[in-house]
C-alpha positions as CSV (number, residue, x, y, z in Angstrom):
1,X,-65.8,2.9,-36.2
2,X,-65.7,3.8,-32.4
3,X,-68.5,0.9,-31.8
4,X,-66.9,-1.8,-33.8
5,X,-63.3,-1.2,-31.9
6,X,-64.9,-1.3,-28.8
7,X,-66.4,-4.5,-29.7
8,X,-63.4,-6.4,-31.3
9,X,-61.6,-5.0,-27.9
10,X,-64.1,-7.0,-25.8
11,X,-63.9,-9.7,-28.0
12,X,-60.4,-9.8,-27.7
13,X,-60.5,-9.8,-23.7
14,X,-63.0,-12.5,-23.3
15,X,-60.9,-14.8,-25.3
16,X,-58.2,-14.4,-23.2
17,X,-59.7,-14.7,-20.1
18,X,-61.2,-18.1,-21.7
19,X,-57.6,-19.3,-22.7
20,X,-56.3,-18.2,-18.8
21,X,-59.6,-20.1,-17.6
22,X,-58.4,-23.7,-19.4
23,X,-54.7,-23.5,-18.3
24,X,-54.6,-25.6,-14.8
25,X,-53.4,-23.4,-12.2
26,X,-50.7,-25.1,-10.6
27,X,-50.4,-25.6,-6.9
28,X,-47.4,-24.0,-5.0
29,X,-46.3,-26.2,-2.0
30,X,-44.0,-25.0,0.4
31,X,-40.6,-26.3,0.3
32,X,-37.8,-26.8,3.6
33,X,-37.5,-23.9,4.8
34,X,-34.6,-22.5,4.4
35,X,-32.1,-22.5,7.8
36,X,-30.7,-20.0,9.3
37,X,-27.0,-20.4,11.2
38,X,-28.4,-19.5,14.8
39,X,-26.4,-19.6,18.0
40,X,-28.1,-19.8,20.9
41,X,-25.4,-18.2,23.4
42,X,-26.4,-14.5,23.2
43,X,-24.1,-11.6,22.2
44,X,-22.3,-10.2,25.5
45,X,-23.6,-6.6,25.6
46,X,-21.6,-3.8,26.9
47,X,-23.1,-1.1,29.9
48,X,-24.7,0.7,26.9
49,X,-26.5,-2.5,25.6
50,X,-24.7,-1.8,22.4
51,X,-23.4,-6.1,21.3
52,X,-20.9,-6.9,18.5
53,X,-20.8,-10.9,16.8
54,X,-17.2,-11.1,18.2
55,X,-18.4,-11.9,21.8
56,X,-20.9,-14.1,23.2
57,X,-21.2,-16.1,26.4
58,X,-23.2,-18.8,28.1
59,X,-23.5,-17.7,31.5
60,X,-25.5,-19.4,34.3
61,X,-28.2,-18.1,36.2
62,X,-26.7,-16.3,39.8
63,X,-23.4,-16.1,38.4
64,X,-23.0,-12.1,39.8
65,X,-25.9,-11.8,42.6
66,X,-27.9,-8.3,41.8
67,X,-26.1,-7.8,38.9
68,X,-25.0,-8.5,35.5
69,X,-21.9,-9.1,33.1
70,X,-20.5,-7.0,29.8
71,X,-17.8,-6.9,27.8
72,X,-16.4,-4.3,26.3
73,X,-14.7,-4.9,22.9
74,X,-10.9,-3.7,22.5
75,X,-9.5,-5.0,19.4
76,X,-12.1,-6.7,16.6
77,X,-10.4,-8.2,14.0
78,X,-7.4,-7.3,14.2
79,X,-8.3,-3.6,14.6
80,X,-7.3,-1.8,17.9
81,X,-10.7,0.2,19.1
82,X,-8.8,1.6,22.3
83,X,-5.2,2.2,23.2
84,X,-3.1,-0.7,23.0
85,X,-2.1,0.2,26.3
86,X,-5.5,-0.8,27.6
87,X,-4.3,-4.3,27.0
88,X,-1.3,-3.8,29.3
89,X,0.6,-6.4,28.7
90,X,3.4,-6.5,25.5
91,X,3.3,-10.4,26.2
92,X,-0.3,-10.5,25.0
93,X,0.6,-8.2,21.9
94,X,3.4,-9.8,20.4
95,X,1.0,-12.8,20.1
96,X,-0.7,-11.2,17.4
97,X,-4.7,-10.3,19.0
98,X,-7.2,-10.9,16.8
99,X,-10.3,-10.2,19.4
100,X,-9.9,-8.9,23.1
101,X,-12.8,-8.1,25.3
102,X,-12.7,-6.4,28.6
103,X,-15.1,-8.7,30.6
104,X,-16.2,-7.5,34.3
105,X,-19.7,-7.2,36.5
106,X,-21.6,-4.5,37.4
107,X,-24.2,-4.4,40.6
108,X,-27.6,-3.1,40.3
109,X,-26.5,-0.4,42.6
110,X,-23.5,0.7,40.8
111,X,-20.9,-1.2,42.6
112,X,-18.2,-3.9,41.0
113,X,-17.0,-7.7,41.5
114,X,-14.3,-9.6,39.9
115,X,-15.0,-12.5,41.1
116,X,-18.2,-14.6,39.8
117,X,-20.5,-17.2,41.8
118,X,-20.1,-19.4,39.0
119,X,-17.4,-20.1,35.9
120,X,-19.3,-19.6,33.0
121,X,-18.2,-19.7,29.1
122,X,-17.0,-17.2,26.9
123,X,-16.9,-17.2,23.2
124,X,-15.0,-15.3,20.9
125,X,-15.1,-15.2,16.9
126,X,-12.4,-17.3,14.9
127,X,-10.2,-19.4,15.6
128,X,-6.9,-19.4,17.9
129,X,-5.7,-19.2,21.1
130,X,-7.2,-18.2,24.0
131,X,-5.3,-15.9,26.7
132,X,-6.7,-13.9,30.0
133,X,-5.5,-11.0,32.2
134,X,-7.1,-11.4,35.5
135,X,-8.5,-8.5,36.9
136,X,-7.7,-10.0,40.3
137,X,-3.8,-10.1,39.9
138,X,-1.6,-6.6,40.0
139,X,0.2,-6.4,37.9
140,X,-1.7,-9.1,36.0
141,X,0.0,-12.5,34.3
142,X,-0.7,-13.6,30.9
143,X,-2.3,-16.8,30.9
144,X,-3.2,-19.8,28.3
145,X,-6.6,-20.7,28.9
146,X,-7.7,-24.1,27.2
147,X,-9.7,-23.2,24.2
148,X,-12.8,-25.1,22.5
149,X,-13.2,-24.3,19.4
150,X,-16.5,-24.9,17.1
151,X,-15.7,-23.9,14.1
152,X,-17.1,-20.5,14.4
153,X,-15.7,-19.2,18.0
154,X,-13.1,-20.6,20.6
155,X,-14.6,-20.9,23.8
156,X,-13.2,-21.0,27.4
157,X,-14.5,-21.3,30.6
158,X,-13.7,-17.6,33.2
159,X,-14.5,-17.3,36.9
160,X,-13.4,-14.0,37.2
161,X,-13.1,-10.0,35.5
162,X,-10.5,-9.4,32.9
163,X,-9.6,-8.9,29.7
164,X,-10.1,-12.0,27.3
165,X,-7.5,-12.4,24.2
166,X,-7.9,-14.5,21.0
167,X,-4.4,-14.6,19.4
168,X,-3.4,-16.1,16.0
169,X,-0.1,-17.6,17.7
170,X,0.5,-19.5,20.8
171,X,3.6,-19.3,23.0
172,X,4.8,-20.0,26.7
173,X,2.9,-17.7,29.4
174,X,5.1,-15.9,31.3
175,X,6.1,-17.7,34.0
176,X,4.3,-16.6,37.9
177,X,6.4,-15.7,40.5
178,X,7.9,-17.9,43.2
179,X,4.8,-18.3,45.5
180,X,5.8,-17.6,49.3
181,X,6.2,-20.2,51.8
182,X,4.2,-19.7,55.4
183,X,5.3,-21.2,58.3
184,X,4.2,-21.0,62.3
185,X,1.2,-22.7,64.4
186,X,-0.9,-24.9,62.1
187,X,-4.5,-23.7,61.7
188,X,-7.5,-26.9,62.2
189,X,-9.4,-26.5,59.0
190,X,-7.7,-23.5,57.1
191,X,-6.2,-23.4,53.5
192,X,-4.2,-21.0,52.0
193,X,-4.9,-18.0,49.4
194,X,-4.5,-18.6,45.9
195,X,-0.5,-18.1,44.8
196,X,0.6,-19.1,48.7
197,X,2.2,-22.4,49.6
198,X,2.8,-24.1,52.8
199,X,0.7,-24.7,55.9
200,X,-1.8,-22.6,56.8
201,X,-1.0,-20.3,60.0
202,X,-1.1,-17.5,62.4
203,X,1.4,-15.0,61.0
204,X,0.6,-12.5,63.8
205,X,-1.1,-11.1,67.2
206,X,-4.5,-9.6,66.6
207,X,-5.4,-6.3,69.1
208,X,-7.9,-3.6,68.1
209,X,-8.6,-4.7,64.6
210,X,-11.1,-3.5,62.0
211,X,-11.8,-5.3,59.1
212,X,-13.4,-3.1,56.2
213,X,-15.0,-4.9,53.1
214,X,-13.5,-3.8,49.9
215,X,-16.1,-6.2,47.8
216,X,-18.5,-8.0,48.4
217,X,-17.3,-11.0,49.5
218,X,-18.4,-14.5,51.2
219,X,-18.2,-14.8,55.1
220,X,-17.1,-18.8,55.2
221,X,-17.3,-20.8,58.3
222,X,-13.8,-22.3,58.1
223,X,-10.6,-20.7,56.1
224,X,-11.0,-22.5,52.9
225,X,-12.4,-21.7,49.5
226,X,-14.4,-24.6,50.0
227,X,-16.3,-24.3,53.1
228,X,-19.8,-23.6,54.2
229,X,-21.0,-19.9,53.1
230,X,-22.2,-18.2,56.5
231,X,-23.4,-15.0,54.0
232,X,-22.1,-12.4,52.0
233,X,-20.6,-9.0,54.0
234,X,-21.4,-6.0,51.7
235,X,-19.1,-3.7,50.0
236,X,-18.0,-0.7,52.3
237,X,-19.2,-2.6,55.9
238,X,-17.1,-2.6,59.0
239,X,-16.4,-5.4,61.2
240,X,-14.3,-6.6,64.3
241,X,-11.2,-9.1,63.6
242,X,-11.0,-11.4,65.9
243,X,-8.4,-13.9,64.2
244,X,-6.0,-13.7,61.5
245,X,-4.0,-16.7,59.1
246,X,-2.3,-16.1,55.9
247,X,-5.0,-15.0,53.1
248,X,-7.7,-14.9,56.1
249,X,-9.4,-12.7,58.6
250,X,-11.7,-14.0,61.4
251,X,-14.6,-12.1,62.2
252,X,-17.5,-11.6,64.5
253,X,-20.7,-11.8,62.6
254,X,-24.2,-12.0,64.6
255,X,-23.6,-14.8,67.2
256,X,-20.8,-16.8,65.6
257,X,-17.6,-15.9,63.8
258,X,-16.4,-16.5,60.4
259,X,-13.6,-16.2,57.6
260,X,-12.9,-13.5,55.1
261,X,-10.7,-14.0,52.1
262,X,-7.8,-10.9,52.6
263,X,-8.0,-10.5,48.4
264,X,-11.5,-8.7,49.4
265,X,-11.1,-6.3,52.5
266,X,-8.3,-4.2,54.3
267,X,-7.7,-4.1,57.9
268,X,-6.6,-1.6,60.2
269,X,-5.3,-1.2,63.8
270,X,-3.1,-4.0,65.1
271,X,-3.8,-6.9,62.4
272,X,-1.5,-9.2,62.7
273,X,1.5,-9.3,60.5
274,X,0.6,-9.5,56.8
């Protein structure tokens, strides 16, 4: 009995492997793969590398020298992560944020700018309206920024630290204060600071005057935003004043003598009235 099951059970497998053996195989192609959304602007990380889908930036190359940008996330979705008071300004708040990143620049040796090289873009998740809190301003001014929007985040273009807002409303910024009128002796070549209206000028007698760098700034040849850069002056460096116009120091560097923006360094001693 043992023999003749064992048999019929061989039997049985050999005719099925002779049924398998006569049924074409069929061929499997590859179809279209499928795609994947991708966006090529990467996630904007914060200090601890640690990146959330609600930021990301396009950001080009030299925009901070020796060092890098974050953005730490404050509200996501709606949800506060920090004190609303972080935000700092009820303006902002009563718009309704739906995302609002704290966006600034660290140096490779541990110091901080707030002003970038370059404008570069940021993106945030949804759709709305973009505001910005300059870190550059005290106390700082709610402003509109004009937002793109591509269906997925609103973009807008920043030059400097602060916190970034995507709000489900729009309204009226709060209007900037009257900016201050200069007068006196006409400087050859010199334009004003950001916020300040008039004619460049002396606005007082320089003396014993030491200029220290707050930031690193840009040493420019001429008092404008838009002249030659002699160098940058580091942050924490001393230097002699030997000129002064409103928004501007003049100071010796090397053989020559250039312009410092007053936004990024303090002076002390007798320099000139500010």
């Amino acid at each position: 009995m043992r023999k003749m099951a064992f048999f019929l059970s061989t039997l049985l497998a050999v005719c099925i492997l002779l049924m398998l053996s006569s049924v074409p195989m069929s061929v499997v192609t590859a179809g279209p793969a499928m795609q994947a959304t991708y966006d090529p602007r990467p996630l904007c990380a914060d200090r601890t590398g640690a990146t959330t889908p609600i930021v990301r930036y396009d950001i080009p190359y030299g925009t901070v020298s020796s060092g890098g940008i974050y953005c730490r996330p404050l509200v996501q979705s709606g949800k506060y992560l920090v004190n609303a008071a972080e935000i700092g300004s009820q303006a902002a708040i009563d718009l309704g944020i739906n995302q609002a990143v704290d966006v600034y620049a660290i140096l490779f040796g541990g110091g901080t700018v707030t002003s970038f090289n370059n404008p570069f873009k940021i993106c945030l998740l949804g759709a709305g309206y973009i505001y910005f809190l300059d870190a550059n301003q005290s106390p700082r001014t709610l402003q509109q920024l004009t937002g793109e929007s591509d269906g997925t985040y609103t973009c807008a273009s920043l030059s400097t630290a602060g916190i970034v807002m995507l709000t489900n409303s729009g309204g009226a910024a709060p209007a900037a204060p009257a900016a201050p009128e200069v007068v006196g002796t006409p400087v050859p070549g010199a334009t004003l600071a950001p916020g300040v209206t008039g004619t460049p000028a002396v606005i007082g007698a320089v003396g014993n005057c030491t200029l220290t760098i707050s930031k690193t700034v840009r040493l420019r040849a001429e008092a404008n935003t838009t002249s030659k850069v002699l160098t940058r002056l580091a942050y924490n460096t001393k230097w002699t004043v030997t000129g002064r116009v409103a928004g501007w120091y003049q100071i010796i560097w090397q053989d020559t003598q250039g312009w410092v923006s007053d936004q990024f360094a303090r002076g002390t001693g007798q320099c000139g009235n500010s």
